[in-house]
C-alpha positions as CSV (number, residue, x, y, z in Angstrom):
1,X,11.1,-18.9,4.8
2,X,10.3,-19.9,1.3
3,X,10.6,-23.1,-0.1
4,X,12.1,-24.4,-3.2
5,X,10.9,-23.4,-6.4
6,X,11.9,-23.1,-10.0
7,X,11.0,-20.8,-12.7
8,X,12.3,-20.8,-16.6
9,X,14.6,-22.6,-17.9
10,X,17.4,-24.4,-16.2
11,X,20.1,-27.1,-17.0
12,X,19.6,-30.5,-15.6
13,X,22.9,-29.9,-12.7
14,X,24.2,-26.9,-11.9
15,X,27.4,-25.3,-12.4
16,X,27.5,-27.6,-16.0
17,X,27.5,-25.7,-19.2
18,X,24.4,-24.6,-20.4
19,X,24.4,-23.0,-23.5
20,X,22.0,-20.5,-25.7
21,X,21.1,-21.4,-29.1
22,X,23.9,-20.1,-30.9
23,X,26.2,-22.0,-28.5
24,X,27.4,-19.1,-25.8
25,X,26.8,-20.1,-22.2
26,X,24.5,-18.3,-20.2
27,X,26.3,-16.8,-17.3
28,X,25.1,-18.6,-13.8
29,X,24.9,-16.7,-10.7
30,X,24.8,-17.7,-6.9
31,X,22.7,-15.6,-5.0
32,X,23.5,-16.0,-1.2
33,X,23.4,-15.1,2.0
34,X,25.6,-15.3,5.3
35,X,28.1,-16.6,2.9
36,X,27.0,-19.9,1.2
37,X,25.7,-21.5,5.0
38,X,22.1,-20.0,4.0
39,X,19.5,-20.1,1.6
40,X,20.0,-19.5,-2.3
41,X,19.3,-19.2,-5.7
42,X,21.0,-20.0,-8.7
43,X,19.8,-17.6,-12.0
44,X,21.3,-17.9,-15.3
45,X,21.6,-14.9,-17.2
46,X,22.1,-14.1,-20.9
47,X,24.6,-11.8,-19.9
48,X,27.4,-11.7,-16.9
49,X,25.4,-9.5,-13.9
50,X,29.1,-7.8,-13.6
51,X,29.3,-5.4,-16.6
52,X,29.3,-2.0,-14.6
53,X,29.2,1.0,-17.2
54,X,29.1,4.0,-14.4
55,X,29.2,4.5,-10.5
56,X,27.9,7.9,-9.8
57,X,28.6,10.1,-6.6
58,X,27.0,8.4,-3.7
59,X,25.0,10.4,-1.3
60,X,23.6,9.3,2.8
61,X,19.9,8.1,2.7
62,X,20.9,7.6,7.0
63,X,17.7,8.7,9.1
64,X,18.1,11.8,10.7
65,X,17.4,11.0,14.6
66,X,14.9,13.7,16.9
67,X,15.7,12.0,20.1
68,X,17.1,8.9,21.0
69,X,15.9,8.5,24.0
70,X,12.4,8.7,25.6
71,X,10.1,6.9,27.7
72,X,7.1,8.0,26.7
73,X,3.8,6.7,24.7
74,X,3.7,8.5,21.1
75,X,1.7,8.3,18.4
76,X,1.6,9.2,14.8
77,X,-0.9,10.4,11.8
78,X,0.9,8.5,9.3
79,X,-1.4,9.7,6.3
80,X,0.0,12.6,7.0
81,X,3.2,11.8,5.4
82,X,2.8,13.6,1.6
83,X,2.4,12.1,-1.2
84,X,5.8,12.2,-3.6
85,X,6.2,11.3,-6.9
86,X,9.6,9.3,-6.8
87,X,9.3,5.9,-5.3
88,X,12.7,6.2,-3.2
89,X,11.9,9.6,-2.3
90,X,8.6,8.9,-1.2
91,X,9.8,6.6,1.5
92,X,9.7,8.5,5.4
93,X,11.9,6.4,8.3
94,X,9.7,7.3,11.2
95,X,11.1,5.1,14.1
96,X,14.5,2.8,13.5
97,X,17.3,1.3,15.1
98,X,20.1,-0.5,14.6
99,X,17.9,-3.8,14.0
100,X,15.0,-2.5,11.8
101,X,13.9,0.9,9.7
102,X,10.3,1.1,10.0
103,X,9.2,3.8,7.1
104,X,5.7,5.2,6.1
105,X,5.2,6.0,2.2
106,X,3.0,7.8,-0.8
107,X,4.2,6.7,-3.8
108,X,2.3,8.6,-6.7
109,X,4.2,7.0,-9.7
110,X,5.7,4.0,-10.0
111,X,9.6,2.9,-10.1
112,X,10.0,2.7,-13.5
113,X,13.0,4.9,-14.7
114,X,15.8,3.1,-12.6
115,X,15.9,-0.5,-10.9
116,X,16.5,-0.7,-6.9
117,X,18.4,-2.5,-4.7
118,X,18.7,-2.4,-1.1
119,X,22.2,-4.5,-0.1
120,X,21.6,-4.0,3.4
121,X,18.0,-5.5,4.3
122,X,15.6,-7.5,3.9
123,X,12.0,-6.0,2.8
124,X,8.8,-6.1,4.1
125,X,6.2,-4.2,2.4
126,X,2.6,-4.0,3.8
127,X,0.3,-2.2,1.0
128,X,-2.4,-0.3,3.1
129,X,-3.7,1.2,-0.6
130,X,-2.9,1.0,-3.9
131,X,-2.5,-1.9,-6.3
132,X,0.2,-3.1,-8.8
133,X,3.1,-5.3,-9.8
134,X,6.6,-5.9,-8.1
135,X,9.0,-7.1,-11.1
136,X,12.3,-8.8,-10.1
137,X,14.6,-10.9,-11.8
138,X,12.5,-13.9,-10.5
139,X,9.1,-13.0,-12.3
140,X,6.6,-10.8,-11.1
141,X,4.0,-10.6,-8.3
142,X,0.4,-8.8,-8.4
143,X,0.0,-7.0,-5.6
144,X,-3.4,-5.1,-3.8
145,X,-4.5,-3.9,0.1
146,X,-3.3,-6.1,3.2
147,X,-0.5,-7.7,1.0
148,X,3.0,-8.1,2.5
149,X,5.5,-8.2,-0.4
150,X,8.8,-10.1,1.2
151,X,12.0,-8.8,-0.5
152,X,15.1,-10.3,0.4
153,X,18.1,-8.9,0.3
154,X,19.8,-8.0,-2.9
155,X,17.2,-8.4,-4.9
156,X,16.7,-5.9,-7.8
157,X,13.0,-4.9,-8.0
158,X,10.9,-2.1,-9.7
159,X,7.3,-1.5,-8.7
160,X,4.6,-0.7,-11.6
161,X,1.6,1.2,-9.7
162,X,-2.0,1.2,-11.1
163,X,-2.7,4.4,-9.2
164,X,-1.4,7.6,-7.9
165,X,-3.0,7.1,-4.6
166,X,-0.8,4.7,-2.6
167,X,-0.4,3.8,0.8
168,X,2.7,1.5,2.3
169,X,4.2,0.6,5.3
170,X,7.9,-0.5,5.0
171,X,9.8,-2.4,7.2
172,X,13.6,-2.7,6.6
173,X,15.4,-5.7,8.7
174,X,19.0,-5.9,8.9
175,X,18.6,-9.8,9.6
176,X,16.6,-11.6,7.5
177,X,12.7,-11.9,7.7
178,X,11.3,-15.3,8.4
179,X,8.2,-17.2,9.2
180,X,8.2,-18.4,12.5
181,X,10.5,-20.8,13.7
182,X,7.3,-22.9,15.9
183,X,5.0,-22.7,12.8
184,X,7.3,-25.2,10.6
185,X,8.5,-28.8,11.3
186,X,11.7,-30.5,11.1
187,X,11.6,-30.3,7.4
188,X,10.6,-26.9,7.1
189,X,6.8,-27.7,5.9
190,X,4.2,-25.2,7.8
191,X,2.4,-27.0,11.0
192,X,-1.3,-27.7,11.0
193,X,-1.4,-25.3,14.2
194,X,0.1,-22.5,11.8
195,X,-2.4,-19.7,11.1
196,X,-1.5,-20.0,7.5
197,X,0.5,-22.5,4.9
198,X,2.0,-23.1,2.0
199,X,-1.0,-22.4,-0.1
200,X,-1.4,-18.9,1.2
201,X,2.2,-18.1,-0.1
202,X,2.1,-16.4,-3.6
203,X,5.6,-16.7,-5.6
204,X,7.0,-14.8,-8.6
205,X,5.6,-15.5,-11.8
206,X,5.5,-14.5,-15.4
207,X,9.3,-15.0,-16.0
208,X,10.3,-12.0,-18.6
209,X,13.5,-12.5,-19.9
210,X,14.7,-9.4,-20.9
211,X,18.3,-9.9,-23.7
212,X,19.6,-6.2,-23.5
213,X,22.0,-4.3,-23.7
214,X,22.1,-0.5,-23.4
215,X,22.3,2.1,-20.0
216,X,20.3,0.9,-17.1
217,X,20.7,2.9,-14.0
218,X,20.6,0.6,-10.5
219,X,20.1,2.2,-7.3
220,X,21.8,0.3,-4.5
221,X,21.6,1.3,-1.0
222,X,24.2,0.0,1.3
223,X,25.9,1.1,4.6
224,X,23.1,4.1,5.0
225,X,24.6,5.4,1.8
226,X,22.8,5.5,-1.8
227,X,25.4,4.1,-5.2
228,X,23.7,4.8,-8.3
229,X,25.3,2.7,-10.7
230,X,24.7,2.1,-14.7
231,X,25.0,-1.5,-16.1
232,X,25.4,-2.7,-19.6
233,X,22.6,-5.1,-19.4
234,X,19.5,-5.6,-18.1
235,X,19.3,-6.8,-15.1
236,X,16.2,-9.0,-15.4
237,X,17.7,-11.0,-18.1
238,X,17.9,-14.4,-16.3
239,X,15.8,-17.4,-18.6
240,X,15.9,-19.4,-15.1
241,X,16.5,-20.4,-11.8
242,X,15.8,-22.3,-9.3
243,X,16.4,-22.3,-5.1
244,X,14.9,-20.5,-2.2
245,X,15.9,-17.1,-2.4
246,X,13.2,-14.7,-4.4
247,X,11.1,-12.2,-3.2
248,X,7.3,-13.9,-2.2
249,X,3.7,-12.2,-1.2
250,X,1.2,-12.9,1.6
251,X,-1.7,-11.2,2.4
252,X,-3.0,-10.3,5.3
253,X,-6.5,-11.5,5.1
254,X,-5.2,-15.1,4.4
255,X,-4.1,-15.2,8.2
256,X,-6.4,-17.1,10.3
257,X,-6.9,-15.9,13.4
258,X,-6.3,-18.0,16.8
259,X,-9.2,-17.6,19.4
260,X,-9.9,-19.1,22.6
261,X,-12.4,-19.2,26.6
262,X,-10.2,-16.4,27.4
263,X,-8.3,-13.6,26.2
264,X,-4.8,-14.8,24.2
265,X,-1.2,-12.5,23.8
266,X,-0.2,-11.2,21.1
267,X,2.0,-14.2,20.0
268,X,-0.7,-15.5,18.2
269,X,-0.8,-13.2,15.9
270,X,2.8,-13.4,14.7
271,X,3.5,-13.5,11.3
272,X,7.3,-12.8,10.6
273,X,10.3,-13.1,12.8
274,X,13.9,-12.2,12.5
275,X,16.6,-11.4,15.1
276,X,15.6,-8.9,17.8
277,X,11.7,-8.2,16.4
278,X,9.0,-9.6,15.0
279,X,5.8,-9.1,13.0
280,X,2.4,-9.5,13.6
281,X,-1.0,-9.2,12.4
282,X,-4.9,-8.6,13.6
283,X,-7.4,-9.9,11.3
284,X,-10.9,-9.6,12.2
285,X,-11.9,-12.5,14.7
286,X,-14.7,-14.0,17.1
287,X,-14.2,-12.9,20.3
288,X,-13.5,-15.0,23.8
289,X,-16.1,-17.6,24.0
290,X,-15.7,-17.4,28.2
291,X,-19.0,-16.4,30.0
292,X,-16.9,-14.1,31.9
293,X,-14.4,-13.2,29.4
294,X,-13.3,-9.7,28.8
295,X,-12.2,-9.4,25.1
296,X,-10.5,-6.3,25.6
297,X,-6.2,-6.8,25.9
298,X,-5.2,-6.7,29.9
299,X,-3.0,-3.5,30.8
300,X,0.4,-5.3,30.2
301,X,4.1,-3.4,30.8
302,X,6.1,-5.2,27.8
303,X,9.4,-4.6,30.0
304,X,11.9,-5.5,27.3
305,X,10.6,-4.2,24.3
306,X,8.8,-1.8,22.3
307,X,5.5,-2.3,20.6
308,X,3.9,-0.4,18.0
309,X,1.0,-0.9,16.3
310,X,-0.6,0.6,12.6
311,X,-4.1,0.4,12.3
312,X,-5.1,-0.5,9.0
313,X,-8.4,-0.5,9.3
314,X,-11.8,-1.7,11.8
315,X,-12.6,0.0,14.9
316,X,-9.9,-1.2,17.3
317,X,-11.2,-2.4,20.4
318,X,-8.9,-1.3,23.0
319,X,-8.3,2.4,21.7
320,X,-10.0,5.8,21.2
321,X,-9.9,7.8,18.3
322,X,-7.7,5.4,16.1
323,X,-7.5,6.8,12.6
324,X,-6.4,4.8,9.5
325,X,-2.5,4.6,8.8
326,X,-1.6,5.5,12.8
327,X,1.2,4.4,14.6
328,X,1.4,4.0,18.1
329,X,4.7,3.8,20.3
330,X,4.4,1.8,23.3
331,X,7.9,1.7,24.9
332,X,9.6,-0.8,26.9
333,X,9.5,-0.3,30.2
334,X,6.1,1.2,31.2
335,X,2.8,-0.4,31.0
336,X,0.0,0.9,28.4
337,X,-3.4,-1.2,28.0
338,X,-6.7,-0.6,27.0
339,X,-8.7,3.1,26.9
340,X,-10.9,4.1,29.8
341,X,-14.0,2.9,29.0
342,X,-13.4,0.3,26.3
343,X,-13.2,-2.6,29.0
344,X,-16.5,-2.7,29.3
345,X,-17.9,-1.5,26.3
346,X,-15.8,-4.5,24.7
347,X,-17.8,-7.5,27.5
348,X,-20.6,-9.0,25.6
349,X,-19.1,-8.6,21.9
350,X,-19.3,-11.7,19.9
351,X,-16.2,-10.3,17.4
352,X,-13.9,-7.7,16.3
353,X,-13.3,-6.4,12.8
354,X,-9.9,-5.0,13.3
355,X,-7.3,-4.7,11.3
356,X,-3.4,-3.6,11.9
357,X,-0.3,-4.7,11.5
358,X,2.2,-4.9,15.1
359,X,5.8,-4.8,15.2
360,X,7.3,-5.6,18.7
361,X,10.9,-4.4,18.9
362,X,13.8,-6.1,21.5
363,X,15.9,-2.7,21.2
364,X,14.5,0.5,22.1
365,X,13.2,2.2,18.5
366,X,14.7,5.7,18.0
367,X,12.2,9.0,16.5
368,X,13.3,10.4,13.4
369,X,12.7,14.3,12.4
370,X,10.7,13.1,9.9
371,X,8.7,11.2,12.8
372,X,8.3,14.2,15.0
373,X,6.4,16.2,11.9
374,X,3.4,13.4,12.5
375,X,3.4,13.0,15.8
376,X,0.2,14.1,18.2
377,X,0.3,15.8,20.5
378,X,0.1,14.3,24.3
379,X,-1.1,10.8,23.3
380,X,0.5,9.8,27.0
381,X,-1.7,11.6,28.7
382,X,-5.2,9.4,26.5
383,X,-5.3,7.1,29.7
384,X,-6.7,9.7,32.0
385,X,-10.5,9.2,32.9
């Protein structure tokens, strides 16, 4: 969760007057959630965020579901998703439920032409390839491979790209997205146990205050259905705020890995939390120091939930024939573990340069159509000697 910070200009209490030069008041905002029992921010705009011009016709952006049901270990080529030039329309939902929307996309331009909102979840945003700039109302936040960009709710973002070759994994939470709970003490301050800190959190910066006034279109998604609206001002007009709601960056190579004698569960490599899921990554790490350890993940049946993984990049040490930007479905309920072979090809390894970002679900994750266009054929069956 992030901590306070303040960027811009600000009066010295809130909800006092605080005027411009020429003696109007800025307009101040709360920005909240679960009511105002949670964390916020306050922003003070040159303009009232309420001045709606338009609402167009609003359309479903709801996945479209293959099957609901299966018990059965799936994978996915998820470079194989194409490349589209819209940034929204480049986003495919491959697996959701009603917790989480876990989406693959190929964004050639960047989202430039409209601002974006999504009223419903929380983002994460893992960047497998491209580089760039996420712009919010907060300040801006450089962005390159292995960063997760952490967009909170209700935030209105837009995404400058560098290139047209771009890679991202998306992950939409209906709860909000959190550091774990066992990283931070009583007073919210990261651990020394925690695999990363304070220091390896990168906030918005590079406030631009933006004093418009004119059309500008606003995509919001809520309820599974897309609202494009068209404000009178712009809506990154704020000359400050302060609080602990803003959208943040962490990358993935700041994590430091957790090692031990013998091999260690996936717990500790969790990176985000939030109700019924959590994220986590593999970094590149030394191996178990145990002269009889086996490095290679025990076959494991993860009864109450479902685990997939993306592979980033590395050779993977417990799979065959892992390509980069896979996805691998590992339901609840049966066991999966490592290859045939790659037990003991892994004894005697000193490290592993892996790379790949795991997402273990408490609710059964559902196929989309869009999933079943990527997915190989009779992965289930890659256990067989």
């Amino acid at each position: 969760m992030p901590h306070y910070f303040s960027l811009g200009n600000i009066p010295h209490k809130r909800h006092t007057q605080f005027r411009k030069p020429d003696g109007n008041l800025y307009a101040e905002e709360l920005v909240s959630t679960h009511g105002f029992s949670s964390v916020y921010s306050l922003i003070y705009h040159c303009h009232p965020p309420t001045m709606i011009k338009a609402v167009g016709e609003s359309y479903s952006v709801v996945p479209k579901i293959a099957f609901q049901k299966s018990l059965r270990h799936e994978s996915f080529e998820g470079f194989d998703i194409k490349p589209a030039d819209d940034f929204l329309e480049s986003r495919v939902p491959v697996l959701v439920n009603n917790d989480l929307h876990i989406s693959l996309a190929a964004p050639r331009k960047s989202l430039t032409g409209y601002f974006y909102k999504n009223a419903d979840a929380d983002e994460v945003i893992f960047v497998h390839e491209g580089t760039g700039t996420l712009k919010t109302i907060y300040g801006s936040i450089e962005f390159g491979y292995g960063d997760y960009l952490v967009i909170p709710r209700g935030t209105i973002y837009q995404v400058q790209l560098n290139t047209a070759d771009n890679r991202l994994l998306i992950v939409e939470s209906f709860s909000a997205i959190e550091t774990p709970k066992r990283y931070r003490n009583q007073y919210g301050q990261f651990e020394e146990h925690s695999p990363f800190c304070e220091r390896d959190v990168r906030v918005p910066a590079n406030l631009e205050t933006h004093d418009e006034k004119g059309d500008f279109k606003v995509m919001i998604k809520k309820e599974g259905m897309m609202y494009p609206y068209v404000y009178a001002t712009h809506p990154f007009d704020a000359i400050g705020w302060d609080g602990n709601h803003y959208a943040w960056a962490f990358s993935i190579h700041d994590f430091e890995p957790l090692t031990g004698r013998v091999h260690l569960p996936p717990p500790i490599h969790q990176t985000f939390e939030a109700h019924n899921f959590v994220i986590c990554s593999f970094v590149p790490r030394l191996y178990d120091y145990h002269p009889d350890a086996i490095p290679v993940p025990y076959n494991h049946s993860n009864v109450d939930s479902d685990e997939v993984l993306y592979y980033v990049d590395g050779d993977f040490m417990s799979r065959k024939s892992v390509t980069r930007g896979m996805i691998t479905l590992h339901p609840g309920g049966i066991p999966h573990g490592p290859h045939p072979g790659t037990v003991e090809k892994g004894i005697g390894q000193k490290e592993t340069k892996e790379l790949a970002v795991m997402i273990d679900t408490f609710r059964p994750l559902c196929v989309t159509e869009e999933g079943v266009k990527i997915m190989s054929k009779d992965y289930y069956k890659s256990w067989l000697e």
